[in-house]
N, C-alpha and C positions, 0 to 999 in steps of 0.2 A: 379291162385293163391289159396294157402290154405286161407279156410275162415276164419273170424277171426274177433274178437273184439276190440285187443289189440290196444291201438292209438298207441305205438310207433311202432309196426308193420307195419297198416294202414301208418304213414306218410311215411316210406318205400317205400311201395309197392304197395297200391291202387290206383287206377284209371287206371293200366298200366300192360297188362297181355300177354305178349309177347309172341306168336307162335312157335312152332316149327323155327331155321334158322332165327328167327328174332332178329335185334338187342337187346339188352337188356335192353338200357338208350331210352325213348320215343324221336323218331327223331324230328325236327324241322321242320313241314312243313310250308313251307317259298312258300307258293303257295297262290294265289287269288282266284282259278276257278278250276274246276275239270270237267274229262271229261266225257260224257255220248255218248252211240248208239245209242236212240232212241229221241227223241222228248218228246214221252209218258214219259219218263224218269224222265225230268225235267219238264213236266206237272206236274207230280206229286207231287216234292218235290214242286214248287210254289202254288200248293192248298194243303200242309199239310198232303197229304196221306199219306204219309212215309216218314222215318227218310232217314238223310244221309245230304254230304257235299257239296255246289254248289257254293258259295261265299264267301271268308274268312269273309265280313263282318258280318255276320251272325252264322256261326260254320265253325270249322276248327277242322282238328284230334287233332292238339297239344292242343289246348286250351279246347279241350271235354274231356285230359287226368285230365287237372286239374278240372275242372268241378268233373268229377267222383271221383278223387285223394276227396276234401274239403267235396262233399257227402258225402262221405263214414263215415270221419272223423266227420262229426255234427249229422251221422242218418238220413239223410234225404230221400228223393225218386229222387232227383235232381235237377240241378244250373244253373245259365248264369252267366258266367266268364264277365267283362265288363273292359273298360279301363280304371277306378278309382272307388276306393269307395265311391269318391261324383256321378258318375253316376251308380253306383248299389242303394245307395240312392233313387235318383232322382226317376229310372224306377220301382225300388219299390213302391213310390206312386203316381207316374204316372198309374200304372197299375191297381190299383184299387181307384181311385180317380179323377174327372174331376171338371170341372165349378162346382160351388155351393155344394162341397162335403166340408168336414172335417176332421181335423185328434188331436189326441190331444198327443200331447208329453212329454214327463219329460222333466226341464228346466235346469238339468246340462250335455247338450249335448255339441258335439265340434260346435266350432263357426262357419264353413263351411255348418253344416246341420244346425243349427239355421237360418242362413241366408237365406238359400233353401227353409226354413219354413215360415220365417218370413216375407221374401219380395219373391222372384221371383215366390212361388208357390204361393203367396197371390196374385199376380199380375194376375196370370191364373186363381183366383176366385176360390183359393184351402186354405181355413183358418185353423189357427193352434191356440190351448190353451194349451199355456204351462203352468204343473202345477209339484210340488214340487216331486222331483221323489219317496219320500217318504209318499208322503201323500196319501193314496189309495182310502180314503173316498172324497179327492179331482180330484184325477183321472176320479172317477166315476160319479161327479157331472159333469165335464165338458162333458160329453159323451153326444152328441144333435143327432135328429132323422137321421140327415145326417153324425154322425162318421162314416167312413170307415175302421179305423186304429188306434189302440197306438202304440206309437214308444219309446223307452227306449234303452241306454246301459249296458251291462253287468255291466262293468267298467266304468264311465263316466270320456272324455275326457275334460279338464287337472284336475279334483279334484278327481280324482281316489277312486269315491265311488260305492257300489256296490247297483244294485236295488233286489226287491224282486220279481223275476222274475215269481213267483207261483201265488203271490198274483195279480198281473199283468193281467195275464193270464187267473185267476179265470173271474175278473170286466170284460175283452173283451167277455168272452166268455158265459159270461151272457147277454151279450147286442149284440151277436153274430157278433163281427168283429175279424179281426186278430187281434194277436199281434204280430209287429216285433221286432226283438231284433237284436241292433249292437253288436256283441260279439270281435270286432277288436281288443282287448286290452287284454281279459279271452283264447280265441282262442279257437277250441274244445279239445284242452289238458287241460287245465283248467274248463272249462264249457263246457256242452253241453246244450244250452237251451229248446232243443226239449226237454230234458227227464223232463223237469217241465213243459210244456203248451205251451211255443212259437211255434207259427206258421211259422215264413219266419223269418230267419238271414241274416244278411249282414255283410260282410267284405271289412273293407281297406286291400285287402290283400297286400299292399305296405308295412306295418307294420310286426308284427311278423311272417306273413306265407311266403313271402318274406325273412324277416331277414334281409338284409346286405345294403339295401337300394340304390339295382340297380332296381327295376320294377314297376311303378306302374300300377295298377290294382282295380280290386274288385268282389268282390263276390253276387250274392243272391243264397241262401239255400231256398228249398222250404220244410219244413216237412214232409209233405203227411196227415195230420191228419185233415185238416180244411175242411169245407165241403162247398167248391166254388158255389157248387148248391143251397145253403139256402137265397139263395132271396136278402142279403146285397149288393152284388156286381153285379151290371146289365152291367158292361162294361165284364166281367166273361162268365152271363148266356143269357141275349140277344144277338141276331144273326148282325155278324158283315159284312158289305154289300163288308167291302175291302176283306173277304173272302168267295165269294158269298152266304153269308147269314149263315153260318155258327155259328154254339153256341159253345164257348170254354167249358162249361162246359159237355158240349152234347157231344163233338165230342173228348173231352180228357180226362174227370175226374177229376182225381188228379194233373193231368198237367194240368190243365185249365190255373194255374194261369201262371206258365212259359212259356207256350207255348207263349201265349198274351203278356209275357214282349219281349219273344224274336222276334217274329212273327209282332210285330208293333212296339214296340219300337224300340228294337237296329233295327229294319229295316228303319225304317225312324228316327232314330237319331244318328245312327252311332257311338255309342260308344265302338266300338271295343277295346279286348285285343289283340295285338300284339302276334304271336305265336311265336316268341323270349322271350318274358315278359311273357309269357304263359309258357315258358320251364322253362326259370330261376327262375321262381316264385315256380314251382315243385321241383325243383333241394332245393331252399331252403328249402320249406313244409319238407322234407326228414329229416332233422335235427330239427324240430320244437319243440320236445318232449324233446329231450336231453336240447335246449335253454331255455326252459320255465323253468326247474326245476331250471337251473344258474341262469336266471335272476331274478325269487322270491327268492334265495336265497340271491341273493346280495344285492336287493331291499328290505330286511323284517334287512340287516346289517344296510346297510344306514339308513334308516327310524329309527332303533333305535338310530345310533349317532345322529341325526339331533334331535330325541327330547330332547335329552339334552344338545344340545349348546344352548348356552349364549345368542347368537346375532337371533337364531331362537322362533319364537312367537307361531307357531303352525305348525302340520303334519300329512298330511294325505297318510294313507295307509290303504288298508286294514287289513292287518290283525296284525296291532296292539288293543290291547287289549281295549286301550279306545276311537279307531274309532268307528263314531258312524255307521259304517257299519259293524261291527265284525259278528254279529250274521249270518248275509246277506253273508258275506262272509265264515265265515264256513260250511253253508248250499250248498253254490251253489258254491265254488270255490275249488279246490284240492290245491289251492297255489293264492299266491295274485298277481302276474304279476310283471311287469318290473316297471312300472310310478308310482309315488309318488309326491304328490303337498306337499309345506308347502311353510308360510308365513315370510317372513323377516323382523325381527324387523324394523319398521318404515314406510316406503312406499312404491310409484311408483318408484320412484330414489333409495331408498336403493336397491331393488330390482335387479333393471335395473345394478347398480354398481357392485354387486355379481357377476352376468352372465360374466360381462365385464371382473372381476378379475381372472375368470377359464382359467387354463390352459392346464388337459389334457382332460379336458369333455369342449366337442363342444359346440357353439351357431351356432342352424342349425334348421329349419321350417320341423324338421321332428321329429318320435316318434317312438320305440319301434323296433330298429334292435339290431345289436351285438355289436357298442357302445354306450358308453352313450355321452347323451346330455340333455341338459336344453333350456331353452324357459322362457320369460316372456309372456305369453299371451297377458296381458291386452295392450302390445304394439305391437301385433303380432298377433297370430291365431285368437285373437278376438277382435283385433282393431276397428273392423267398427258395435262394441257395445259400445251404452253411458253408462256411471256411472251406471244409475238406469237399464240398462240391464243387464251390469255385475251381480252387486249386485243380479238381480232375478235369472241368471243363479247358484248363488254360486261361484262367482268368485274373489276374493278379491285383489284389485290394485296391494300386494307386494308378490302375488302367483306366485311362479315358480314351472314351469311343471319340472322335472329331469326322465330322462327317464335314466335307469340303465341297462349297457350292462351289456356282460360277463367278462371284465376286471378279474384282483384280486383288489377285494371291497374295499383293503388299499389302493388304487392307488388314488379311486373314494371319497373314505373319505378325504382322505390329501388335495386334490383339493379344496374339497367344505368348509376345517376348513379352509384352506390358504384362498380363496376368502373370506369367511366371515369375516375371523378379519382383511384383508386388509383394 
């Protein structure tokens, strides 16, 4: 393939460079195991010497096209394709973080990773201080001798604000740890957070890289820019005995750190993406560029009818002019994305009645494909948050999430004024 920068090219055409006589759509391989002559063979690949395919739970051709396909498209050096965004997550800090480590995170994340954060990884004796994803001078306090990790969204999942990904980056990397960044919501047609300081991204690619909301999946992006060798990460540069004694930072580099999520983690936790959900998931990627421009467009229409209806309290989007994320978003967005949160005069029940009253935008526990749908969270994604959690996350009782397809926008307007004065 000609080389090239352009994302809407990229979502085209990268990851996928067909031979001479070879098909032209990346095939489905719907295989388990792959065959070898030698012994030496698969010696090899099971200590690491060399690349290549032996177990689909591990790499599979189809699922390495979109690996390279999302590469391409963030600037990275390369990914592990995984079976959800909650376990790209997951092995995200899993991988450089054990018993007695740390991680400190912005506290308007989706209630899935909150929860990941707040109990099951607390339970492994892996702690989390969540602190205002705005406030930087508070980021940097929370940073203790055992951080591993900040974690932050582009976009945060459902108040759809934007962080300062730079300023982010600056505090990690003064205190020498990564910084991840979920970019699920900006995508790298909107963002690329590698080109301000983020070290490792992660994708629900269920969401917009997807689109149509048949696959789930997920993503880690590894940078290439962080330097695995400088002493933070010992699960990295110490020598690891399940690979006879071997140093990932020694014996990879800049892969240190992928290598290690894929090589232990998805090997002993089996988070596979399906190389079906691997195809379809590319097949969508392909049109990504084209979706992103509809669905800020639609999204930046609605957002303005809603702040001036009657029955609505407040709305958040970015790239309305007195979000208090504007500036954040002109910087780091080329366009403000699909979701938009605002509040419904009154409460948890007026809220909840709105949702009820839609009739051609969905009530569906999902977010950011080709149509739209709404969500109440605080009865939903973030249910198993009390009051005073919400409240820290920035979540307000009568907040609905509206995630805005490509519809025509009058269709998506009508809806939402019907439901409200009903």
């Amino acid at each position: 393939m000609k080389e090239t920068k352009n994302i809407e090219s990229l979502c085209v055409q990268a990851g996928y460079d067909p031979k001479n006589g070879q098909e032209r759509i990346p095939a489905i391989s719907q295989s388990i195991t792959f065959k070898y002559d030698k012994t030496q063979d698969v010696q090899d690949l099971f200590d690491l010497k060399v690349p290549g395919h032996f177990y689909s739970r591990l790499s599979n051709p189809t699922v390495e096209v979109l690996e390279k396909k999302i590469t391409a498209l963030e600037g990275g050096i390369g990914a592990l394709a995984l079976s959800s965004g909650q376990a790209a997550a997951t092995i995200a800090f899993l991988t450089l973080a054990q018993a007695g480590d740390h991680i400190v995170s912005a506290n308007n994340i989706y209630g899935g990773i909150h929860s990941l954060l707040a109990s099951t990884l607390k339970r492994m004796g892996i702690a989390t201080s969540f602190v205002r994803y705005d406030d930087l001078a508070g980021v940097e306090e929370a940073i203790q001798e055992n951080t591993k990790a900040i974690y932050a969204e582009t976009i945060s999942n459902p108040s759809a604000e934007v962080i300062d990904i730079q300023g982010l980056a600056d505090i990690a990397h003064r205190h020498h740890i990564p910084l991840i960044v979920d970019n699920t919501f900006a995508t790298p047609v909107l963002c690329r957070p590698f080109d301000y300081g983020a070290d490792l991204v992660i994708h629900s690619t269920s969401k917009y890289i997807d689109g149509h909301a048949t696959s789930i999946g997920g993503i880690i992006v590894d940078s290439g820019n962080y330097d695995w060798a400088q002493g933070k990460t010992p699960l990295l540069t110490e020598k690891d005995p399940a690979y006879h004694g071997l140093s990932y930072t020694e014996s990879f580099g800049p892969l240190a750190y992928l290598t290690r999520a894929r090589a232990v983690y998805l090997r002993d936790l089996g988070a596979s993406l399906s190389p079906f959900n691997a195809f379809l998931t590319n097949l969508g990627a392909e049109t990504l560029a084209l979706r992103m421009e509809k669905h800020s467009e639609n999204a930046l229409k609605v957002a303005k009818f809603l702040q001036g209806h009657e029955k609505v309290d407040w709305v958040r989007y970015p790239f309305l002019e007195d979000s208090p994320s504007y500036e954040n978003a002109k910087k780091y967005l080329k366009a403000g994305s699909g979701v938009l949160s605002f509040g419904v005069k009154g409460g948890r029940e007026e809220a909840a009645r709105v949702i009820d009253n839609l009739n051609f935008i969905s009530l569906v526990v999902h977010v950011a494909d080709v149509r739209s749908h709404a969500l109440h969270p605080a009865s939903s994604t973030h249910r198993q948050l009390s009051d005073q959690d919400l409240a820290a996350a920035g979540i307000d009782k009568n907040l609905i999430r509206l995630s805005v397809g490509i519809e025509d926008p009058q269709d998506i307007i009508e809806d939402l004024d019907q439901a409200l004065r009903a």
